[in-house]
C-alpha positions in Angstrom: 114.7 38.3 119.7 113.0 35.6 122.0 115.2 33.9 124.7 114.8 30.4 123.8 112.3 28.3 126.5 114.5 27.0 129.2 114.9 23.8 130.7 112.4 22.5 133.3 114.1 23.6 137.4 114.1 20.5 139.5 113.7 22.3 143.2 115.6 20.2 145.4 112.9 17.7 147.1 111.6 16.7 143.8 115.2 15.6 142.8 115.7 13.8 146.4 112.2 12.2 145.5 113.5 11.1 142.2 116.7 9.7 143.6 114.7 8.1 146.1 112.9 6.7 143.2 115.7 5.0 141.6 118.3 4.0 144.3 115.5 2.3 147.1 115.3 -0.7 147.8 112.6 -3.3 149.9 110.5 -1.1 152.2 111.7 2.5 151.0 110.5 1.5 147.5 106.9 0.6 149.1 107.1 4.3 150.5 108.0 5.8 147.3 105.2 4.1 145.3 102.7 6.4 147.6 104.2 9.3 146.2 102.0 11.8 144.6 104.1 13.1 141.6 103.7 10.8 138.5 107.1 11.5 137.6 108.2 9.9 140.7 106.8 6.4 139.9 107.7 6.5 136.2 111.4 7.1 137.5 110.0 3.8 140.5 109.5 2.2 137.7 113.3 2.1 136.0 114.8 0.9 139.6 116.8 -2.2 139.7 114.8 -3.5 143.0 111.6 -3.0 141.7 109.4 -6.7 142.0 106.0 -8.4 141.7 105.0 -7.4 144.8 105.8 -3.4 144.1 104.2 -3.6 141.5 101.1 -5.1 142.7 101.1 -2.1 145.4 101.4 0.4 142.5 98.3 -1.5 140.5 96.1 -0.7 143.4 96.1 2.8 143.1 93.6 4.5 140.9 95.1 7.5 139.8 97.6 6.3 137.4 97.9 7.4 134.0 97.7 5.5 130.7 101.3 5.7 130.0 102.4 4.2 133.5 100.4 1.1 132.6 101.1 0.6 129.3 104.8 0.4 130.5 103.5 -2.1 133.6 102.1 -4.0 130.7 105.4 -4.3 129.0 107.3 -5.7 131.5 108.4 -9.2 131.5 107.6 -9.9 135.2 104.0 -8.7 134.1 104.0 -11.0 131.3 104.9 -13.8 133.9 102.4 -13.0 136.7 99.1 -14.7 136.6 98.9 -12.3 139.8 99.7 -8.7 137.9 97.7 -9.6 135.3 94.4 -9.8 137.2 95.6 -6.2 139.3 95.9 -4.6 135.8 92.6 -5.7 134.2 90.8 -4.2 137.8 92.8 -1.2 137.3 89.9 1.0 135.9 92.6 2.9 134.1 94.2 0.6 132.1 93.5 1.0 128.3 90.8 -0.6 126.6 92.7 -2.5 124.5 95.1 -4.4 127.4 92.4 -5.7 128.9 91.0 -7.0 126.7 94.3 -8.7 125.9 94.5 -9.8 129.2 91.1 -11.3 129.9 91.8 -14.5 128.2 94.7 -15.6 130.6 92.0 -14.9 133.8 90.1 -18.2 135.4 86.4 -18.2 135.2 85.6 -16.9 138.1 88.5 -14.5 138.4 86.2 -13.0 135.8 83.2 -13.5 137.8 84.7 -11.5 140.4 85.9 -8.1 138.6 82.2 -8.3 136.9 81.4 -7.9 140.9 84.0 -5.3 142.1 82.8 -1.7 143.7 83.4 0.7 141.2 84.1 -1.6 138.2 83.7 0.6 134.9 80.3 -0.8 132.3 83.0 -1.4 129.9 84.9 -3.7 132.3 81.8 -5.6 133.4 80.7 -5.8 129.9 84.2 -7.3 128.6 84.4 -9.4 131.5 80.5 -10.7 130.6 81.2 -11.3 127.3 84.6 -13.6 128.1 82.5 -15.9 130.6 79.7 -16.0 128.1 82.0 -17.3 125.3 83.0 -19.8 127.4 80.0 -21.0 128.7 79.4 -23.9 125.9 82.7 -25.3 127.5 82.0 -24.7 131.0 81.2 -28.5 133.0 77.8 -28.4 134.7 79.5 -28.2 138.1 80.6 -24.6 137.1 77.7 -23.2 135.4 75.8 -24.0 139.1 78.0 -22.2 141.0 77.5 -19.4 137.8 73.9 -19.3 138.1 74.4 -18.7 142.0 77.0 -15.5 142.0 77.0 -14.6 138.5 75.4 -11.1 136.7 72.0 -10.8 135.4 73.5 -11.1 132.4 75.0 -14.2 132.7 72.4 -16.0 134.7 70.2 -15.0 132.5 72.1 -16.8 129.3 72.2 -20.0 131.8 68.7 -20.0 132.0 68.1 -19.8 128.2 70.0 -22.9 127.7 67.0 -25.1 129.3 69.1 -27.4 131.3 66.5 -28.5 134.0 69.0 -29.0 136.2 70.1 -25.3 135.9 66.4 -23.8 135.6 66.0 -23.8 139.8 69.3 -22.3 140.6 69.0 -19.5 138.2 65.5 -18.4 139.2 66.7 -18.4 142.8 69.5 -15.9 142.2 68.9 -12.2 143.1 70.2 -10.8 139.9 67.6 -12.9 137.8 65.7 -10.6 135.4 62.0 -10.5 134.4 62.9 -10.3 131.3 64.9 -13.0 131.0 62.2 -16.0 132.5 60.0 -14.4 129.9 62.5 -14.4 126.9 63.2 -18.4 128.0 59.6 -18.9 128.4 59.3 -17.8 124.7 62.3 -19.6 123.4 63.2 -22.9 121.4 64.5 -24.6 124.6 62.1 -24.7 127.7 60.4 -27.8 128.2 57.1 -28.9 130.2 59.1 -29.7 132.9 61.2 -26.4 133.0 57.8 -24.3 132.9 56.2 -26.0 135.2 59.8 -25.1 137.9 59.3 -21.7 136.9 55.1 -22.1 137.6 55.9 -23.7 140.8 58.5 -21.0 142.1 57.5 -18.8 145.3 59.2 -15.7 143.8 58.0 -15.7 140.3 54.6 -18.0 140.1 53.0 -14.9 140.8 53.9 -12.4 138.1 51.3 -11.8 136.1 53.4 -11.4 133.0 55.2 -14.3 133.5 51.4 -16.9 134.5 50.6 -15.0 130.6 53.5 -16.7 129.0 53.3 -19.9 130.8 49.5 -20.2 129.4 50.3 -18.9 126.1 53.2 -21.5 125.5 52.2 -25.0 123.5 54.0 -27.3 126.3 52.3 -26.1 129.5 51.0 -29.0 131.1 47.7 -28.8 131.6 47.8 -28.5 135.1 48.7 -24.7 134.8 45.6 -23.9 133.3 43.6 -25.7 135.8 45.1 -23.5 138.5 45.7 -20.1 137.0 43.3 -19.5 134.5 40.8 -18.5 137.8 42.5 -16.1 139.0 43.6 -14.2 136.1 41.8 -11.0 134.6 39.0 -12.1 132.0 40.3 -9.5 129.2 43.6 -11.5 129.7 41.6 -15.2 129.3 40.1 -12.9 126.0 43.5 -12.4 124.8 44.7 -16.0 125.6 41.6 -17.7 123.9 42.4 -15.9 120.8 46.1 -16.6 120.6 47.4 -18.7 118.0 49.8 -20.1 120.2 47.8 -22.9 121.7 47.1 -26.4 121.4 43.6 -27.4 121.0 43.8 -29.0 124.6 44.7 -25.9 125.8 42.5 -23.4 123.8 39.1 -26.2 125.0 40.2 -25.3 128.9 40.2 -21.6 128.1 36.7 -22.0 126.3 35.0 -23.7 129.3 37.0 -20.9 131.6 35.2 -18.2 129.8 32.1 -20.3 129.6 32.1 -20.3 133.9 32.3 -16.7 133.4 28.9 -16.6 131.3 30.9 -15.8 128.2 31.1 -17.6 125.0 
């Protein structure tokens, strides 16, 4: 007959370790929150002394499992610290599910910041994104500058789509600006003679050749644009812009007499 499984031996350190856990106090509970063995610091975590500021020292290390969070999570000093909330959302171990819980109760650019951490996880950024966007209608100009100036791609890229001429500037100067995004606001309801002619004007992007397309093929270039670009652009490219529907019959006359310089007609 079987013997039945016996009971897990404590060797004597590890039970020093785990009284260690749950009788020190101040500085010897800093010590034992370094401690390799998880079953160390889920013991850490039932001691009397334990406060904010251990915590806060646990939360910045990245091996911790799911379970030790969760119970983080639970505590009431956690659900009282504006400060141990922000260490467990940039914990990239803590469950799906907290932080997302959590990302409400974090300032706007609290979220700006973990989108910007070393070694943020996609999902992480991506939640993070996603909050600052949903608050963006609600954001006051002031904010959404300094947005457009540190923000993702992603966000200065939804910045720009809103068409605020006061915006357009500072969010085709950022360094995370996309392509893809001038081009999608280009396209869109909500830019504006004034706001194409920023982005036809700007030293970074006036020379794109993508970008000089859309400008021409959009209905509220001023006609300025034409005057100066239409020269310098490929003539299968003036083909394609004479015979888009997209134009204005101002504009579609100044690429006639383009291709009529070139001997075409």
């Amino acid at each position: 007959m079987a013997e039945p499984p016996r009971p897990r031996q404590i060797d004597t350190e590890t039970g020093k370790r785990l009284h260690m856990a749950l009788s020190a106090t101040g500085d010897e509970l800093f010590q034992v929150l370094l401690d390799p063995d998880m079953q160390v610091l889920r013991t850490a975590l039932k001691n009397p002394h334990l406060h904010e500021d251990h915590l806060l020292t646990l939360l910045k290390r990245r091996d911790l499992g799911e379970d030790l969070l969760k119970a983080i999570h639970q505590f009431e000093t956690t659900k009282g610290s504006h400060r141990l909330k922000i260490a467990l959302v940039k914990n990239p171990n803590t469950p799906g599910q907290i932080a997302l819980a959590l990302l409400p109760h974090l300032h706007l650019f609290e979220l700006v910041d973990l989108c910007m951490i070393p070694g943020v996880t996609p999902d992480q950024k991506f939640a993070a994104e996603r909050a600052i966007l949903q608050r963006l209608p609600t954001t006051e100009l002031g904010n959404k500058m300094t947005l457009a100036r540190r923000a993702t791609a992603t966000v200065v890229g939804e910045i720009l789509k809103q068409g605020d001429a006061k915006l357009v500037e500072i969010c085709l100067n950022s360094p995370r600006l996309r392509e893809v995004a001038i081009l999608q606001f280009i396209n869109g309801a909500h830019s504006s003679a004034e706001t194409i002619s920023v982005i036809a004007r700007h030293s970074k992007w006036k020379l794109r050749p993508n970008l000089r397309l859309a400008i021409l093929k959009n209905r509220r270039t001023p006609t300025i644009w034409f005057t100066l670009f239409l020269p310098q652009m490929r003539t299968p490219d003036v083909r394609n812009l004479f015979v888009s529907k997209r134009l204005n019959p101002a504009q579609k006359k100044l690429v006639q007499d383009e291709l009529k310089k070139r001997g075409m007609r």
